[in-house]
KOLVEXDO-109718 format. One record per residue (C-alpha): residue in one letter; z negated, x, y negated. Coordinates in pm, 1 decimal, padded with zeros to 6 digits. Each point is the difference from the previous one (the first is absolute). Layout:
// KOLVEXDO-109718
> marvo|up|east|north
> a|Z|X|Y;
...
END
This chain:
// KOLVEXDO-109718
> marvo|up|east|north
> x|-09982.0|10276.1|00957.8;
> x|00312.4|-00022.9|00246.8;
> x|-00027.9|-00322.5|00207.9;
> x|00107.6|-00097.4|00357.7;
> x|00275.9|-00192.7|00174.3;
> x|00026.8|-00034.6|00336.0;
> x|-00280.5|00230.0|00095.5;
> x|-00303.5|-00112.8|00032.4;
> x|-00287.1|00269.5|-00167.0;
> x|-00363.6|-00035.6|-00038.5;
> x|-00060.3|-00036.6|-00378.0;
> x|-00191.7|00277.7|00029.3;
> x|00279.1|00210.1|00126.0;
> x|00250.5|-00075.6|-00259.3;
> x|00007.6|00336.9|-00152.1;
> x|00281.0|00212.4|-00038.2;
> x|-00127.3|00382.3|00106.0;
> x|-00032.3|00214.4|00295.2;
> x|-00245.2|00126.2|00241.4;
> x|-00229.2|00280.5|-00165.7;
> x|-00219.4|00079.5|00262.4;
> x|00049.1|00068.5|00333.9;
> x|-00393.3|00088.5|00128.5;
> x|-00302.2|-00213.5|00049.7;
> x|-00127.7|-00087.1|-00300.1;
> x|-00368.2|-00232.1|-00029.9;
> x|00064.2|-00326.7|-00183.2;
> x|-00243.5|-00147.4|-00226.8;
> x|00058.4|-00388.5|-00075.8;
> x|-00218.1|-00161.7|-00283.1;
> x|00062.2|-00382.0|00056.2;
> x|-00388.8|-00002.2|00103.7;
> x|-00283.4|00016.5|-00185.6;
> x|-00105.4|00334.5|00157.0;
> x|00280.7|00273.9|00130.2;
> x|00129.1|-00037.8|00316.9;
> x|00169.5|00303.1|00160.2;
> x|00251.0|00012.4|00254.6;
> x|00219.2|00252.7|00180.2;
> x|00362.6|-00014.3|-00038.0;
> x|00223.8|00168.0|00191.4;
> x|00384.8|00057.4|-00032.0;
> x|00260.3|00151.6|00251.5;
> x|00363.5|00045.5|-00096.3;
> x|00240.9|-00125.9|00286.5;
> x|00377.4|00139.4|-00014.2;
> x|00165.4|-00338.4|-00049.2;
> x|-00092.0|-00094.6|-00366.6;
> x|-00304.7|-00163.5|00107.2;
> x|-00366.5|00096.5|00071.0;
> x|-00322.7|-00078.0|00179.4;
> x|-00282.0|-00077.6|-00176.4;
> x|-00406.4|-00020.0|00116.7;
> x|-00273.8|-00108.4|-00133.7;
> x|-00359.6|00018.5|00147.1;
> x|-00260.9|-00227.2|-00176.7;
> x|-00372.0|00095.9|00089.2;
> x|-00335.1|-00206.0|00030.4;
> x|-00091.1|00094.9|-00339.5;
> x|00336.1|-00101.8|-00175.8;
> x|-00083.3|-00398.8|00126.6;
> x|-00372.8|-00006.9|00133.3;
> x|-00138.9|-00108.0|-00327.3;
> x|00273.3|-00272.8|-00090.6;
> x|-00053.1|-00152.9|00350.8;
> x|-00379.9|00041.7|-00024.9;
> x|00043.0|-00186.2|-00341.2;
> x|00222.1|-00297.0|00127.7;
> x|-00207.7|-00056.4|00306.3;
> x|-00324.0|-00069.7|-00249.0;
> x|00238.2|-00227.9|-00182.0;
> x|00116.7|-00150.1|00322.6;
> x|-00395.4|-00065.6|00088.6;
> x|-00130.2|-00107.3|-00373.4;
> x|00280.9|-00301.3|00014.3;
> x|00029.5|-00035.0|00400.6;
> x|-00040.1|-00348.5|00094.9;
> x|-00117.6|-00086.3|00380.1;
> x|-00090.7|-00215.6|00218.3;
> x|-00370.3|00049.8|00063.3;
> x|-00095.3|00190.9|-00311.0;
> x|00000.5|-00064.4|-00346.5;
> x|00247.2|00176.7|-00274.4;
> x|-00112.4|00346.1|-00010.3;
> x|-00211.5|-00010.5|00275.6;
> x|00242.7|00127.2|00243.5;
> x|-00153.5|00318.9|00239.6;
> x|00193.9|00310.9|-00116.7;
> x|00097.9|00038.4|00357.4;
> x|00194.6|-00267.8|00032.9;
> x|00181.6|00031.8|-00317.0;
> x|00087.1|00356.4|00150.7;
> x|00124.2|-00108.6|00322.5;
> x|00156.6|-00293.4|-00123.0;
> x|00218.8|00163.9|-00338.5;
> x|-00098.8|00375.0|00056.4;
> x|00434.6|00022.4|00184.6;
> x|00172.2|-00130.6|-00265.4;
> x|-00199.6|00047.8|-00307.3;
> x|00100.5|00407.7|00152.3;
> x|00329.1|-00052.2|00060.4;
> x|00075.3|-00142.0|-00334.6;
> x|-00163.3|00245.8|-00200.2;
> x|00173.9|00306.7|00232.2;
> x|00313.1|-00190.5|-00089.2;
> x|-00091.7|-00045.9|-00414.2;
> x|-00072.0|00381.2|-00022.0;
> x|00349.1|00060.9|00245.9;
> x|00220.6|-00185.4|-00215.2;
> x|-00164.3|00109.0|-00346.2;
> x|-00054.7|00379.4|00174.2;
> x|00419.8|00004.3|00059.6;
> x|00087.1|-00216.1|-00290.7;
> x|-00173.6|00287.9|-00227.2;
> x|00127.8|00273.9|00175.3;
> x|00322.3|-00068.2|-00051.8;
> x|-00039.5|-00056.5|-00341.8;
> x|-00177.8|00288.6|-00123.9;
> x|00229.1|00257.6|00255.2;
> x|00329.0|-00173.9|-00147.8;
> x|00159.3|-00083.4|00297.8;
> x|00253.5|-00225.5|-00012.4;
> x|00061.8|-00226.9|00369.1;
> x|00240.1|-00192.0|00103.8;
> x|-00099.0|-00308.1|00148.9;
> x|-00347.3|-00032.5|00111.7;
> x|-00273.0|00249.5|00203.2;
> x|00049.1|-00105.2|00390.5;
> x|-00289.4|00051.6|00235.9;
> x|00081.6|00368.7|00221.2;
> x|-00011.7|-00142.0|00370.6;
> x|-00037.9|00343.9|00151.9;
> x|-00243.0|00120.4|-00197.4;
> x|-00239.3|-00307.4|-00122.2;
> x|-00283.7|00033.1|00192.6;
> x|-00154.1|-00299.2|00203.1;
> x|-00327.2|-00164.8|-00238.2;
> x|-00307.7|-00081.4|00176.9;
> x|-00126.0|-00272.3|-00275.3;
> x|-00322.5|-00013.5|00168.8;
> x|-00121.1|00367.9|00041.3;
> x|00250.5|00201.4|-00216.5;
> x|-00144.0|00143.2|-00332.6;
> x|00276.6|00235.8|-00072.5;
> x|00344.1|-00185.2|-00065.0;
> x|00346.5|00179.7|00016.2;
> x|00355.1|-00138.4|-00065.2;
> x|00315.4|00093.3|00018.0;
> x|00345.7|-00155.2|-00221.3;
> x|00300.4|00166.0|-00017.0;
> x|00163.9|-00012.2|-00350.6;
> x|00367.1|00078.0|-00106.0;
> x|-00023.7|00179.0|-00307.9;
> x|00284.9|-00104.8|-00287.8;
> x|00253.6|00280.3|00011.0;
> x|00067.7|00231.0|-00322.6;
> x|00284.1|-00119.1|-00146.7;
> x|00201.2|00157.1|-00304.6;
> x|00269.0|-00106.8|-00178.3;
> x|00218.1|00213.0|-00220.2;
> x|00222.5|-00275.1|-00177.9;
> x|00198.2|00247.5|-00223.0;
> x|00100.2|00215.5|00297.3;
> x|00070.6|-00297.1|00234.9;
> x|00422.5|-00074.8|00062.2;
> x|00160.0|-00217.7|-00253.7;
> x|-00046.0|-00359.3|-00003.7;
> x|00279.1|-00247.9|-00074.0;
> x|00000.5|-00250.2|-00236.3;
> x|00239.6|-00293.7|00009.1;
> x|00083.1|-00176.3|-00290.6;
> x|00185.2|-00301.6|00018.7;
> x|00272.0|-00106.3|-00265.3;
> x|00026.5|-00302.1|-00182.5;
> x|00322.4|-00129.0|-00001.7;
> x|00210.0|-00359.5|-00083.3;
> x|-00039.7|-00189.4|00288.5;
> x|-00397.9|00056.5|00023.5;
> x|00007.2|-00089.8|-00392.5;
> x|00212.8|-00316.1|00069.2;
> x|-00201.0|-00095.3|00291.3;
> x|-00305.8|-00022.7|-00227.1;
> x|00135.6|-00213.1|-00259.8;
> x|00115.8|-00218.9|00287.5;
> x|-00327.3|-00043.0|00124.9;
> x|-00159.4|-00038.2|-00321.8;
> x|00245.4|-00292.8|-00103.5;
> x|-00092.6|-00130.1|00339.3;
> x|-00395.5|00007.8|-00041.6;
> x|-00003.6|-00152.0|-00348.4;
> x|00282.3|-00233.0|00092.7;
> x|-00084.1|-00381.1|-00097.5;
> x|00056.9|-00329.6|00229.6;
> x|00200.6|-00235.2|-00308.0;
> x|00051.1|-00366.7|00081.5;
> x|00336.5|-00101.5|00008.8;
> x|00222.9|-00269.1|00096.3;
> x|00184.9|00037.5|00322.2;
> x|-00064.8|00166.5|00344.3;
> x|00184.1|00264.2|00078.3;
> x|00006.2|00298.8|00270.6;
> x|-00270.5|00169.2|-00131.1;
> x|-00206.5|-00272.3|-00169.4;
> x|-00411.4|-00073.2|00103.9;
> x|-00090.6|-00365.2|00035.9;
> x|-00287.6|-00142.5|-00016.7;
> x|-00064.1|-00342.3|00098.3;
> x|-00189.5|-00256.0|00216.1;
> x|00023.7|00048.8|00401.6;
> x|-00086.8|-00377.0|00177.2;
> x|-00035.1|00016.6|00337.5;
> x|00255.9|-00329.6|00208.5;
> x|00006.8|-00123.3|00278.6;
> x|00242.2|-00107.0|00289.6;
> x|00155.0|-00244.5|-00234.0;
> x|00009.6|00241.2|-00309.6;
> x|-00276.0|-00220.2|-00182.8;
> x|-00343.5|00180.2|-00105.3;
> x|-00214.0|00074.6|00292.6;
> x|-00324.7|-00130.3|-00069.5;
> x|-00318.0|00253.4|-00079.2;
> x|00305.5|00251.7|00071.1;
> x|00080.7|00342.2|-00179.1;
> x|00061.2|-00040.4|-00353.7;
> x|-00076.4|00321.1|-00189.1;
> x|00159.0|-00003.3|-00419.4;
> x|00115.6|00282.8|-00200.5;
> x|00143.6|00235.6|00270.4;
> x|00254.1|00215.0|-00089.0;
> x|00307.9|00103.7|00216.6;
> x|00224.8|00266.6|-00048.2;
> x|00346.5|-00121.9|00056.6;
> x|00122.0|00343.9|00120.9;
> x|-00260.9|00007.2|00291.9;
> x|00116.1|-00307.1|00170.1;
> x|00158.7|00085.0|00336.9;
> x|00195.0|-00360.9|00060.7;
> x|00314.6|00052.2|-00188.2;
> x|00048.5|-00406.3|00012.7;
> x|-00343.8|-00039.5|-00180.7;
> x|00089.2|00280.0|-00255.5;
> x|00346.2|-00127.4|-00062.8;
> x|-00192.5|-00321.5|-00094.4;
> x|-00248.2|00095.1|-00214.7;
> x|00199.5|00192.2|-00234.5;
> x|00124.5|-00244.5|-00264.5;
> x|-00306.1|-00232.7|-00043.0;
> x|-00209.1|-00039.3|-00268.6;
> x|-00353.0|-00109.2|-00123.8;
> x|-00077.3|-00345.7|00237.6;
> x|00311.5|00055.6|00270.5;
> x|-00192.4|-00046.5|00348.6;
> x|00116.2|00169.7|00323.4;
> x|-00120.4|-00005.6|00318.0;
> x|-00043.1|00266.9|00275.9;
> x|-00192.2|00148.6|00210.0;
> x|-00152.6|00322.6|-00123.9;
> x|-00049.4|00127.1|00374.1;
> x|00349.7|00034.5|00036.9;
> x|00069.0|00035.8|-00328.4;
> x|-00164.0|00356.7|-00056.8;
> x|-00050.1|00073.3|00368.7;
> x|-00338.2|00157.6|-00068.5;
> x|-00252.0|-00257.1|00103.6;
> x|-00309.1|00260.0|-00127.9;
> x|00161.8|-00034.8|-00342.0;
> x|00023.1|-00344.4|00023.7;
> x|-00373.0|-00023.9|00040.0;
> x|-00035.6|00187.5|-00306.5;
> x|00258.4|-00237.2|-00180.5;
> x|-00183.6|-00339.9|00119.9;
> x|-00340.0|00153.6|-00017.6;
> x|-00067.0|-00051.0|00383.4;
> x|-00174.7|00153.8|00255.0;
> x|00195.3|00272.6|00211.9;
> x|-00066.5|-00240.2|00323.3;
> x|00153.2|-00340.6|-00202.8;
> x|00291.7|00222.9|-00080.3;
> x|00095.3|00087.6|00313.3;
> x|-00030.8|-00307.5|00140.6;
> x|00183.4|-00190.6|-00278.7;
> x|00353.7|-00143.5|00063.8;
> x|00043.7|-00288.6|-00277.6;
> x|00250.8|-00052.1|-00345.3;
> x|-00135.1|-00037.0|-00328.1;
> x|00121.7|-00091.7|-00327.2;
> x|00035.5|00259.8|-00269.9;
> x|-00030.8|-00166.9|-00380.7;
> x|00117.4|00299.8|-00259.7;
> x|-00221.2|00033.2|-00270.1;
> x|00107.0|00305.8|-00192.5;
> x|00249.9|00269.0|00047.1;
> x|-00026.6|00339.6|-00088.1;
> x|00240.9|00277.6|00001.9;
> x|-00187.6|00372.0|00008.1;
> x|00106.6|00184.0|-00363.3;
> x|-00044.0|00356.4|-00029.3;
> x|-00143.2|00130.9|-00254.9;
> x|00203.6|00149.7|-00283.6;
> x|-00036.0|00330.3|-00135.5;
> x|-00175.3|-00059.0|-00378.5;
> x|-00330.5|00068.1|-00199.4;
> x|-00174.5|-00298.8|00148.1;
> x|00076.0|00147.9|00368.4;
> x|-00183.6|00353.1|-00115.7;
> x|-00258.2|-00151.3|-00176.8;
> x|-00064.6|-00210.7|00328.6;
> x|00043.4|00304.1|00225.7;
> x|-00225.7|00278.1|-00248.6;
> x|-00175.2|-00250.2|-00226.5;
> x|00038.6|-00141.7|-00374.5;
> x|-00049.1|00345.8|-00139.4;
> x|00230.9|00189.2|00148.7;
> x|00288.7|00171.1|-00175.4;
> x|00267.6|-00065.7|00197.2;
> x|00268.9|-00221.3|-00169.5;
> x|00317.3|00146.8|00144.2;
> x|00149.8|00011.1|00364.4;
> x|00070.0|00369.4|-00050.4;
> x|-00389.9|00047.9|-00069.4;
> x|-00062.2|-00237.6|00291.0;
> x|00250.3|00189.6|00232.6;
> x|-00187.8|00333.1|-00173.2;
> x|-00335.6|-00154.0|00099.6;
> x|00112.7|-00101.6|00360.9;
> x|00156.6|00334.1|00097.7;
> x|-00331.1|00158.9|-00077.7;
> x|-00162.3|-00243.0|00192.9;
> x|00214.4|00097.5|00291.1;
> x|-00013.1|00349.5|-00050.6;
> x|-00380.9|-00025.2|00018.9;
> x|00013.6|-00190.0|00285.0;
> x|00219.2|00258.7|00160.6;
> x|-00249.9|00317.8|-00104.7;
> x|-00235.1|-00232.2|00187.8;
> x|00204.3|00008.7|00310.8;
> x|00113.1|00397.4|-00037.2;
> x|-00376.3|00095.5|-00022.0;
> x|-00072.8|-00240.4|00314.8;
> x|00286.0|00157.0|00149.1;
> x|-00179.2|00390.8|-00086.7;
> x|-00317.1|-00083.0|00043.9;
> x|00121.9|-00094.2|00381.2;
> x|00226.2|00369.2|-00023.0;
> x|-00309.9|00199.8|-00096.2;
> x|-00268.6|-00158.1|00246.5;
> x|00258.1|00133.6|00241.0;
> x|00112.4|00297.2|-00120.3;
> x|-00425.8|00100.3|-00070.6;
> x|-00080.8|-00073.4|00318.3;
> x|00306.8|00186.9|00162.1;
> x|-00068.3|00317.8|-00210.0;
> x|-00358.4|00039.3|00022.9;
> x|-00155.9|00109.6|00282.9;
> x|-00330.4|-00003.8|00139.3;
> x|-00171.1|-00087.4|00343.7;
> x|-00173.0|-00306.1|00121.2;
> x|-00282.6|-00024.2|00260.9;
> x|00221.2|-00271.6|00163.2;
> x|-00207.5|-00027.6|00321.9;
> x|-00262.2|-00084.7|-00163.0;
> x|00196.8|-00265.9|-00214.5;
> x|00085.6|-00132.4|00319.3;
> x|-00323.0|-00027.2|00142.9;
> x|-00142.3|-00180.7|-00356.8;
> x|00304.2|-00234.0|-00042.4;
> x|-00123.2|-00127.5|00363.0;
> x|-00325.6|-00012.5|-00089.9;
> x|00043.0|-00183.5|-00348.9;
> x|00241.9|-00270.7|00137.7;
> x|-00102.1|-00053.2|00372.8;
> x|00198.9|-00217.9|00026.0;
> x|00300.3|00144.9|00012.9;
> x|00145.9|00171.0|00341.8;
> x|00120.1|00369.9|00003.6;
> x|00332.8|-00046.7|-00001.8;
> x|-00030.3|-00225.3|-00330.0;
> x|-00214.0|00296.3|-00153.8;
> x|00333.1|00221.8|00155.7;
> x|00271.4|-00226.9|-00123.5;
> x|-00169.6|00017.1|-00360.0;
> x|-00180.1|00334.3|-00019.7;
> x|00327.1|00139.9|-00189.6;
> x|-00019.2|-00230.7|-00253.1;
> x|-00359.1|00048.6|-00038.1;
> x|00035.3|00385.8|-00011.6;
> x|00245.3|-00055.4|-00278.1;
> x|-00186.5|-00201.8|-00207.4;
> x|-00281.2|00205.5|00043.0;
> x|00154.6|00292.3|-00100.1;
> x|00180.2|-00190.0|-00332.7;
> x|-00405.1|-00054.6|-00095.1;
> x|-00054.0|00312.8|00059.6;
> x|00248.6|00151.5|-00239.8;
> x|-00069.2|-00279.5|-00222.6;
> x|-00384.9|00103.1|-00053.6;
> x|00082.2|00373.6|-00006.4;
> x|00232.4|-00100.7|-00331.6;
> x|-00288.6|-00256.8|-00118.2;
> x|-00259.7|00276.7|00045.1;
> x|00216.8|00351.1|-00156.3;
> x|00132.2|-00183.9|-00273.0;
> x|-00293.1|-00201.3|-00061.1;
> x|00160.4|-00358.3|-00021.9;
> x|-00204.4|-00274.3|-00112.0;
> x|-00012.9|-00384.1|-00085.7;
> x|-00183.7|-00198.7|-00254.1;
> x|-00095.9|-00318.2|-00036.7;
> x|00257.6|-00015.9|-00309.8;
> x|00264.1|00063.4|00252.6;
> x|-00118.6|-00206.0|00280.5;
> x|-00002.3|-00321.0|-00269.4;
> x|00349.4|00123.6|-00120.2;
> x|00160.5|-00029.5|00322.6;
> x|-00163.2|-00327.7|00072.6;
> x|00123.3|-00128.5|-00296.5;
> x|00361.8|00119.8|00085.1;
> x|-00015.9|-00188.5|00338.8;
> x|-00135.8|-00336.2|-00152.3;
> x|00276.8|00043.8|-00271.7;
> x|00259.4|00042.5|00310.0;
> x|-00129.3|-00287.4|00184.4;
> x|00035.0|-00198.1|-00301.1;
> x|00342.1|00090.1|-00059.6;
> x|00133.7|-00112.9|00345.6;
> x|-00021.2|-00317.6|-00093.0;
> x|00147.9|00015.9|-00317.2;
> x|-00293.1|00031.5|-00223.1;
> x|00015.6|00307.6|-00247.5;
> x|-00225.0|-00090.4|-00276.5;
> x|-00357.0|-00027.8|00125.1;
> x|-00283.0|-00064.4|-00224.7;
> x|-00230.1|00345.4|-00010.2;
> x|-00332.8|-00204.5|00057.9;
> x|00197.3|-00162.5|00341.6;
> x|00118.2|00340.3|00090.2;
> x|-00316.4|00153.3|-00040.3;
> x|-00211.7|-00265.0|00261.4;
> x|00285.2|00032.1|00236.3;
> x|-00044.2|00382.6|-00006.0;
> x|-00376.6|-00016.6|00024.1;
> x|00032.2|-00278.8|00332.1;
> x|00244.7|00294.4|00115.7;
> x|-00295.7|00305.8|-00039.7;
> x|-00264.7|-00247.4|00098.2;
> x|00131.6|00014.6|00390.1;
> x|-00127.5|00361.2|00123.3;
> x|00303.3|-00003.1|00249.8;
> x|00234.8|-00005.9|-00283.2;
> x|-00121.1|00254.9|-00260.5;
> x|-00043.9|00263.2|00286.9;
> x|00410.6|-00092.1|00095.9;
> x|00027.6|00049.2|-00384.1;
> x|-00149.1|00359.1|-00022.7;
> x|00147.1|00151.1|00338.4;
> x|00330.5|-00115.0|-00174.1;
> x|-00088.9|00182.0|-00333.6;
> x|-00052.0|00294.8|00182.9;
> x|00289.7|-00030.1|00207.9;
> x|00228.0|-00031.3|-00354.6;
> x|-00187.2|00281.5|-00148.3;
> x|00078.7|00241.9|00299.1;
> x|00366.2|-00101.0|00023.1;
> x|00010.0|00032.0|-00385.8;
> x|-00175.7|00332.2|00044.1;
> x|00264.5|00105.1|00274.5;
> x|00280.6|-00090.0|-00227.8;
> x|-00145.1|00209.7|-00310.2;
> x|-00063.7|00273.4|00229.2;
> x|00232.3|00068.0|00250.6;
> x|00375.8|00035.5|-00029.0;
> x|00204.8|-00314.8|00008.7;
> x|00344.5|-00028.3|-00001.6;
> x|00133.9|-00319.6|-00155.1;
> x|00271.7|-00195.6|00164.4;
> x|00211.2|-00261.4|-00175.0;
> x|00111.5|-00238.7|00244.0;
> x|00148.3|-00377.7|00038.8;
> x|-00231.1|-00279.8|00122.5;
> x|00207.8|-00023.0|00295.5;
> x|-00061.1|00375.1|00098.4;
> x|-00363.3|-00044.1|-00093.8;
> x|-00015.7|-00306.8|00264.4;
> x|00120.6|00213.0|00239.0;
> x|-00218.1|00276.7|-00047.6;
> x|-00285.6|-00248.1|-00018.6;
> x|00117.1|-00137.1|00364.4;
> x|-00028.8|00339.7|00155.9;
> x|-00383.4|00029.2|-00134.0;
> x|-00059.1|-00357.2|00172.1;
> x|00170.1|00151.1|00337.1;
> x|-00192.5|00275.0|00018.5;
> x|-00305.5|-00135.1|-00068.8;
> x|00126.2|-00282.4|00283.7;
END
């Protein structure tokens, strides 16, 4: 069944159909244990929305309230008379008023809730109360109950992809510089910190920081943090840098790393202080080296691809690697072509197909669903919503002709994908299956998550459906031309 974003239905409403009656029709709702018949009454109004009445009687509630008030009286507790033993009269004067006006209200809401279902009318947003016509209810000598809600019924929408205009698809090439870039950055990520002898310009050293004071002796119960590691190429005093370079494994020098690296919030990271200690520090310290590493990128040989693809792969060659890596790329690429269509067709869909939408009554429920907010924020962002409304629109009248569906193979599948890809940012491609599988089940067990999940199968599914459908015209272009037609989406949508 089509879902909803960014309109908020009745579950009972969520029904793709239209309007088949248009008289009065008499409504029979079974949720009690004997039949309960009320009048329904629909009027079509010439701006997509409608006025509906219902009239409940004595004899659609009298025995449900007659009912609850002997409840009311066999478990009635007070003062004066014992459980059970409360007059009928009071019980009726004291719970007669509400014990009504919820039951009018449980047969309302069920009597609309039903009638919408079984006359397939699809709303938008929610039934609001009719202020002209709702009659004023006299709890306390009414028998006869009539109200009034004006609905906006869900416009018919059709959508003839193989007769819509082209689409165009832009495919992105792969070319040196992107390949070269990749290799860079894997040498960079499996790159290895080796020890070595001497400091140079672009050395880390690690060593012991010892806090002195005014006399360059150790301060006592001062700042003295061990194995912190500097980059040379990050210090900011050239005096301090010029100095360092050239020592070796138990050299001392002494600084101050304010000054030094001119970043006083990194220096509380580097001495392990608090951000208030840092900025109020203003001392030297002593700096033993311990160890010396220079960063080694990684070389370009079987144990690199059995790191990056695991011990099984076939890979032995840096032609099969550069094979591997371009297809990696290219895949990446399709990823960002069918972002870049699937943001072309929403677009193009909603520009080509027309329909009308009651928006004076969207007004009027946006304002009543978010009270909130002022009329000139429900102006300044009633295009927006209009437009998103109308891309749901579309999207359930594809869902519903072409009868798109997802399973609960396909919602685990794409879970899996995203716990693979979360993996994979930091570096991790080999994941044990029983690992992978827990992480995908914490991912389904969060309600908020698997419904993001499906609305985001469907949404591949009708993109994928507008592709295979409609005419698309592919495009080879450069990255560079596809960043630039990617910045003119983010303007517009600015």
């Amino acid at each position: 069944m089509p879902y909803g974003v960014g309109v908020r239905v009745p579950s009972s409403a969520r029904l793709i159909g239209q309007l088949l009656w248009e008289s009065c029709r008499t409504f029979v709702c079974f949720k009690y244990k004997i039949v309960r018949i009320m009048k329904i009454t629909k009027e079509n109004q010439t701006n997509g929305s409608a006025l509906i009445k219902i009239v409940i009687e004595q004899n659609d509630y009298e025995k449900n309230v007659a009912d609850k008030l002997r409840e009311y009286r066999q478990k009635a507790s007070l003062p004066g008379f014992r459980p059970g033993k409360v007059p009928a009269s009071l019980i009726q004067k004291k719970f007669a008023k509400p014990v009504l006006a919820e039951e009018v209200n449980n047969l309302l809401s069920n009597g609309l809730t039903h009638y919408l279902q079984d006359e397939k009318i699809s709303i938008l947003g929610d039934p609001l109360p009719n202020q002209n016509e709702q009659k004023t209810i006299d709890w306390d000598n009414d028998t006869e109950f009539e109200f009034a809600f004006d609905i906006a019924i869900s416009p018919e929408v059709k959508v003839d992809l193989e007769h819509t205009d082209a689409f165009d698809y832009y495919k992105i090439k792969v070319d040196n510089q992107m390949l070269e870039e990749s290799i860079e950055s894997v040498k960079l990520r499996y790159g290895t910190n080796e020890d070595t002898d001497v400091v140079d310009g672009k050395s880390n050293v690690r060593g012991d920081f010892v806090q002195l004071d005014e006399n360059g002796q150790p301060l006592e119960n001062g700042i003295s943090p061990k194995g912190v590691i500097i980059a040379v190429d990050l210090i900011k005093d050239e005096a301090i840098s010029s100095e360092i370079i050239g020592k070796v494994k138990g050299d001392v020098i002494v600084f101050d790393p304010v000054k030094t690296f001119e970043d006083r919030h990194e220096v509380g990271h580097m001495l392990n202080i608090s951000h208030e200690e840092a900025e109020k520090l203003n001392s030297n310290f002593s700096f033993t080296i311990t160890a010396i590493l220079n960063f080694r990128k990684a070389e370009l040989n079987e144990e690199l691809y059995k790191k990056i693809y695991g011990p099984e792969t076939d890979i032995a060659t840096e032609e099969q690697f550069k094979e591997r890596l371009s297809a990696e790329i290219s895949n990446s690429l399709a990823n960002s072509s069918d972002q870049k269509f699937a943001v072309d067709a929403r677009e193009n869909l909603i520009g080509q197909v027309h329909f009308d939408l009651p928006e004076e009554f969207l007004r009027r429920w946006l304002k009543d669903a978010n009270k909130e907010m002022t009329d000139e924020q429900i102006d300044h962002d009633f295009s927006v919503f209009t437009k998103d409304l109308r891309w749901q629109l579309i999207k359930n009248s594809i869902i519903r002709d072409h009868e798109i569906q997802v399973n609960d193979d396909e919602i685990a599948l794409f879970a899996r994908q995203i716990a693979l890809s979360q993996f994979q940012q930091y570096g991790i491609y080999q994941v044990q299956d029983e690992h992978l599988d827990n992480y995908v089940k914490k991912i389904l067990e969060k309600e908020e998550d698997r419904e993001r999940i499906v609305r985001q199968i469907y949404d591949s599914k009708v993109i994928h459906l507008v592709k295979e459908k409609a005419a698309v015209v592919e495009k080879e272009v450069s990255s560079d031309e596809f960043r630039a037609l990617m910045n003119i989406n983010e303007d517009h949508e600015a």
